[in-house]
C-alpha positions in Angstrom: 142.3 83.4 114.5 144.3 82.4 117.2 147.1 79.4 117.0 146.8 78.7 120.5 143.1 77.1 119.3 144.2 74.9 117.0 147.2 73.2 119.2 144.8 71.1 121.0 142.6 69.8 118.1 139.5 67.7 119.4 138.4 64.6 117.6 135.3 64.1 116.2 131.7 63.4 118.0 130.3 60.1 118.0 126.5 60.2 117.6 124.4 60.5 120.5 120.9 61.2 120.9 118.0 60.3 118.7 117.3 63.8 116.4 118.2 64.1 112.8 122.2 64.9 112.9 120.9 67.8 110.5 118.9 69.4 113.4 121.7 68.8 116.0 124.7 67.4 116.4 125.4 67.1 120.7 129.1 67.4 121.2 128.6 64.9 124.5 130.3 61.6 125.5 127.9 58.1 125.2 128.5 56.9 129.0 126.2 54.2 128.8 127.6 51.2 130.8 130.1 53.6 132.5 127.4 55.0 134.8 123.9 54.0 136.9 121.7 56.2 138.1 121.4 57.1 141.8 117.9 57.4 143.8 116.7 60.6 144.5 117.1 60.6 148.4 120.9 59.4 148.1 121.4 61.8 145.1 119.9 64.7 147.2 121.7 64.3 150.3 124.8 63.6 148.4 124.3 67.3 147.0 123.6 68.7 150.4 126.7 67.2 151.5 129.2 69.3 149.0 128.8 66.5 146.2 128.7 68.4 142.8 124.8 67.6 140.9 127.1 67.1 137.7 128.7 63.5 139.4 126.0 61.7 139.3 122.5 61.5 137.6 118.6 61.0 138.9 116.3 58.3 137.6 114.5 59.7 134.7 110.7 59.9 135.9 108.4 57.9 134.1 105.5 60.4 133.1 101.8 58.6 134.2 98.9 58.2 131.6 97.2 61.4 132.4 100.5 63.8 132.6 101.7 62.5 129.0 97.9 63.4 128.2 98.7 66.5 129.4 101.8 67.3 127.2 99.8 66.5 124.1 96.9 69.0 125.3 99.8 71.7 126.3 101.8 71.0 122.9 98.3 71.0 121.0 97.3 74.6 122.8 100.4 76.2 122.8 102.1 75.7 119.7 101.1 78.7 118.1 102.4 80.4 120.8 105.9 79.2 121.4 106.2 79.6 117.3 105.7 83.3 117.5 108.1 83.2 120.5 110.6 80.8 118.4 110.5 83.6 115.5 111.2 86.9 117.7 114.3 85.5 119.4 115.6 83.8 116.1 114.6 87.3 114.7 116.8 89.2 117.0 119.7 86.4 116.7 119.9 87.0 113.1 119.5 91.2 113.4 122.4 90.7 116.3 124.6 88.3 114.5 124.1 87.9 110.7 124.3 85.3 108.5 127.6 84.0 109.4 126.9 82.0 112.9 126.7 78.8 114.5 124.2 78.1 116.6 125.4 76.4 120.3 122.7 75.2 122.8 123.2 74.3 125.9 122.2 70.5 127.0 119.4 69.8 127.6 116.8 72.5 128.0 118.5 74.4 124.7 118.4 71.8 122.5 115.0 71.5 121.2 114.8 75.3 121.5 118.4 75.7 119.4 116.8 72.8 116.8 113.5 75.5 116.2 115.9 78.4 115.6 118.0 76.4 113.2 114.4 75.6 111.5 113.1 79.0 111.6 116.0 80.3 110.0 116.2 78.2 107.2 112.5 78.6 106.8 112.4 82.1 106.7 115.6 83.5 105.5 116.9 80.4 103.7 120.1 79.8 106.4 121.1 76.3 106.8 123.5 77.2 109.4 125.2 74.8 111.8 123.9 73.4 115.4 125.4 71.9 118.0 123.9 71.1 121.8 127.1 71.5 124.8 127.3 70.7 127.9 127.2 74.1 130.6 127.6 73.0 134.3 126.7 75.4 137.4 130.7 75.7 139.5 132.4 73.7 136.5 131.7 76.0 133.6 131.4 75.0 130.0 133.0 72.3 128.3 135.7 73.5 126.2 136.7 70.7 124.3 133.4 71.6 122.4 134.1 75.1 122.2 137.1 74.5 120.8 135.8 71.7 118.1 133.4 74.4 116.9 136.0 77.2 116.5 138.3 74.9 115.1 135.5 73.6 112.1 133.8 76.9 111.4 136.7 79.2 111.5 135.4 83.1 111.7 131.7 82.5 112.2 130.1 83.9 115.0 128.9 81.4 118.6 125.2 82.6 119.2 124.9 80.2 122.8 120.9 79.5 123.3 118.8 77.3 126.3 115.0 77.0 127.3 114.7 79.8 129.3 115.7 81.3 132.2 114.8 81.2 136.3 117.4 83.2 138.6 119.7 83.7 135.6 122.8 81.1 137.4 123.4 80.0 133.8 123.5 83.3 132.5 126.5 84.0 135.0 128.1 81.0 134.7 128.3 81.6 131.0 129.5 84.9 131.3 131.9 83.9 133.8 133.3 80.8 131.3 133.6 83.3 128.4 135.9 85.5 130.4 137.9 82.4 131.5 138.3 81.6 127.7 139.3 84.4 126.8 142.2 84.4 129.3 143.5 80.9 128.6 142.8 81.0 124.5 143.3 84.8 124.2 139.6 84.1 121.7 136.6 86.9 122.8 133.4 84.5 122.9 129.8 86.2 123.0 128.4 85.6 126.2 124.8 86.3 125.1 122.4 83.8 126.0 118.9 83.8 123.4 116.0 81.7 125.3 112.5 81.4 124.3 111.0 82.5 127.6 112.6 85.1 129.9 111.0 85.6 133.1 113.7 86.2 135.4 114.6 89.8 133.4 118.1 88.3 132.7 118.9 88.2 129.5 118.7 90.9 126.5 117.6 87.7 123.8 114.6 86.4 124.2 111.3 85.5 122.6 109.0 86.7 125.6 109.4 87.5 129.1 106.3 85.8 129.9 106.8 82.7 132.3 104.6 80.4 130.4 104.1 76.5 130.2 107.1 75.3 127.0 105.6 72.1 126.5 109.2 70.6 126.3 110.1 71.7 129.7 107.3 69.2 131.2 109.5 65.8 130.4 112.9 65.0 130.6 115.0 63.5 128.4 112.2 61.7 125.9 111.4 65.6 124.9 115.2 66.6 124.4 116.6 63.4 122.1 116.7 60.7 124.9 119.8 62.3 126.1 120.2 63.2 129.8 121.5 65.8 132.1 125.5 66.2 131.7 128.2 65.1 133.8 131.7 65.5 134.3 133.8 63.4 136.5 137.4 63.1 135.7 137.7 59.8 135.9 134.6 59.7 133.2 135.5 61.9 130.8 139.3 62.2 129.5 141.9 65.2 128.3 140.5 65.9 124.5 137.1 64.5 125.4 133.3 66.5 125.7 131.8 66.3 129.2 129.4 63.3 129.4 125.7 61.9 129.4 123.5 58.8 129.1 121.5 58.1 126.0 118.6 56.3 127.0 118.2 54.0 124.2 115.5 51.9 126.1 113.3 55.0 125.9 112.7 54.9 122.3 109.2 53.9 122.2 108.1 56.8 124.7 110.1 59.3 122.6 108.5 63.0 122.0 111.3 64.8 120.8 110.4 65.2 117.1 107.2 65.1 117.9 107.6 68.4 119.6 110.0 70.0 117.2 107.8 68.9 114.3 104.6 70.3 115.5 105.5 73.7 116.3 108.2 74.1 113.2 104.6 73.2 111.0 103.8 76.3 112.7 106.5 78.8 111.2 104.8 79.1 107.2 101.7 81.0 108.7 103.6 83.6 110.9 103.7 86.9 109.1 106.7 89.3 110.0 104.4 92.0 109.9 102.8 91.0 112.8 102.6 93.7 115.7 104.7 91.2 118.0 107.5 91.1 115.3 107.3 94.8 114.5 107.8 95.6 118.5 111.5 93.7 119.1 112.9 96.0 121.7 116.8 96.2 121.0 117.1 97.8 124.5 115.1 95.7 127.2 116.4 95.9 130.1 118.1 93.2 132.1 117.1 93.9 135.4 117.2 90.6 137.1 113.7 91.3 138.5 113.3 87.3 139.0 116.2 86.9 141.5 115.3 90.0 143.6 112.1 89.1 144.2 113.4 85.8 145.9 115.2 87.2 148.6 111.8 87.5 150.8 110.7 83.9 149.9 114.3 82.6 151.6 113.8 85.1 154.7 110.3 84.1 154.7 111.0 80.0 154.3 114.3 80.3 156.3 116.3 78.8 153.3 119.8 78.6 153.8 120.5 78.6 149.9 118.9 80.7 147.4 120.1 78.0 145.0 117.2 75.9 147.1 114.6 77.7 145.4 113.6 77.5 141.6 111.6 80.1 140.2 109.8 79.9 137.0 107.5 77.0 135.2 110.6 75.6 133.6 112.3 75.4 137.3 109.7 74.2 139.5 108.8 71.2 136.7 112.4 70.3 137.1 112.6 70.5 140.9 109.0 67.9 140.9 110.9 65.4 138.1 114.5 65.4 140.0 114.9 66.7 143.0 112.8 66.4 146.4 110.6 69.0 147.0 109.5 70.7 149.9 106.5 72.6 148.4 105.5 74.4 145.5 104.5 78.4 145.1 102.3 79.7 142.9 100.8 82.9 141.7 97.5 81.6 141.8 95.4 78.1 142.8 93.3 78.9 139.5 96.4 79.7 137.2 95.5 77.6 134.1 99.4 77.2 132.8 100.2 75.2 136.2 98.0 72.3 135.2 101.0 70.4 135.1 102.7 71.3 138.4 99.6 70.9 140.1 99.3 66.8 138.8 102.6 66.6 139.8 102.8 67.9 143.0 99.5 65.7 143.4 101.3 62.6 142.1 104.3 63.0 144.2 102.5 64.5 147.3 104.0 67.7 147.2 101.9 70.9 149.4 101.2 73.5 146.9 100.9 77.3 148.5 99.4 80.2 147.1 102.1 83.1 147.2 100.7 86.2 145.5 103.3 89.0 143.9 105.5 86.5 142.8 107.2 87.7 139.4 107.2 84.0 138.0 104.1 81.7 138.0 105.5 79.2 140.3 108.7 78.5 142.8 109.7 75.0 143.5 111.2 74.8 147.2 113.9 72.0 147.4 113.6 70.3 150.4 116.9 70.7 153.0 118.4 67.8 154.5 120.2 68.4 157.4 
């Protein structure tokens, strides 16, 4: 392996995050008392402005009564279903990689999903094999330090990078893009290939399904992914041989559903059967055809949206456009679509118009409302 890895060694994480350290370990900085939250409007128009999303973070929404009753009813329904999907993509990660991996999610969205791999794996072919959660940031690229930490403790095994799912497929490229920039600094060849659970946009080859269904851990925030928050990096934050940042929101505690979630559908993994049709099927060649982020070129001629980065296709998306960012109005497939039960409470609790927008290759769009 290279030298040039091991002449900047990192120290070691501090804990962060309340899962098991055996499920995850998150190669992040604690910032707590180093950094306050700002209010949506300021954070938005500080964004619109050329501020960088990464600088600052939102106030965590506090779910109501009936939502949280709602992500019980999803995760109760749906379990079954994101298990299968959990054991085709950990099905093709182990067919693509081998035994001799680590498994790297990206904060936050990939973290829970990266946990049920890990779980699968050792469930099913008896690999214990290592999991950290990193910090990947649209225009600042992936943090480094914890690349390098990994490749400098599990020298010769393979980086299999997973998240949620995906929308237009920006973190797809901004992954690719921060392999290649790795590989010129450290002269080390990463593997760009992003695994998710869900794949509606058509822009990935590793994925569980390409249907764009309701993951019961994209409707919360950070009380569903180990009471850890968006990342940030800042310079004056986060130092030379240090991981990019986030808050761990201690305080949440009592409202925490993160092993909850990862609990109920790991239960799930003993009664799926490989021989299964939906196992048997795994298409090594799927095509990656970036379907999603076509089709979203009408919607910003339609809308007259100066940004394509304004609009957020995909369940996944559109929830987090309702929880953190203002929104202008929500598309969907269909009024009577059953998997937008959450969006719909949502967009009623925070008095967002909801339009019905036929053709659309993802159930929903979130619009983010422009400030000029």
């Amino acid at each position: 392996m290279n030298d040039k890895l091991f002449t900047h060694p990192i120290p070691e994480p501090v804990p962060i995050g309340c899962y098991n350290p055996k499920d995850v370990v998150f190669l992040l900085k604690n910032l707590n008392g180093l950094l306050t939250e700002t209010d949506l409007q300021t954070r938005e128009q500080k964004i619109q402005s050329g501020g960088h999303y990464s600088e600052m973070l939102p106030i965590e929404y506090e779910p109501t009564k009936d939502y949280l009753d709602l992500f019980y009813q999803t995760l109760h329904e749906s379990a079954t279903k994101v298990a299968k999907a959990v054991g085709i993509v950990s099905e093709r990660i182990f067919q693509n990689n081998g035994p001799k991996m680590v498994l790297v999610s990206l904060a936050r969205a990939g973290t829970p999903i990266g946990i049920l791999i890990k779980r699968y794996l050792l469930e099913k072919k008896g690999l214990d094999l290592p999991h950290y959660s990193i910090s990947i940031i649209r225009g600042r690229g992936i943090d480094e330090n914890a690349i390098l930490y990994i490749l400098q403790n599990h020298r010769g095994a393979k980086i299999q990078f997973v998240d949620g799912w995906t929308g237009k497929g920006a973190i797809t490229e901004v992954l690719r893009q921060a392999c290649a920039d790795f590989k010129a600094k450290y002269q080390f060849e990463l593997d760009s290939d992003l695994a998710v659970l869900a794949d509606p946009g058509h822009c990935v080859k590793t994925f569980g399904t390409r249907e764009d269904f309701l993951i019961p851990s994209a409707c919360l925030n950070s009380t569903v992914s180990g009471l850890v928050s968006r990342t940030v990096f800042r310079t004056d934050l986060i130092g030379d041989k240090e991981f990019h940042g986030a808050r761990f929101y201690e305080e949440l505690l009592k409202g925490e559903v993160s092993n909850l979630f990862v609990d109920t559908i790991s239960k799930e993994f003993k009664e799926l059967k490989l021989q299964d049709a939906k196992f048997q099927n795994i298409d090594d060649n799927a095509e990656v055809s970036w379907q999603g982020l076509k089709s979203l070129t009408t919607i910003k001629e339609k809308y007259g949206i100066k940004d394509i980065n304004f609009i957020k296709p995909g369940i996944g998306e559109t929830t987090r456009v309702l929880l953190r960012r203002l929104p202008d109005r929500v598309l969907v497939d269909s009024i009577e679509n059953t998997k937008l039960k959450h969006i719909m409470l949502l967009c009623e609790d925070k008095g967002v118009p909801v339009e019905e927008y036929p053709y659309l290759t993802y159930s929903c769009c979130g619009i983010v409302k422009q400030i000029s």
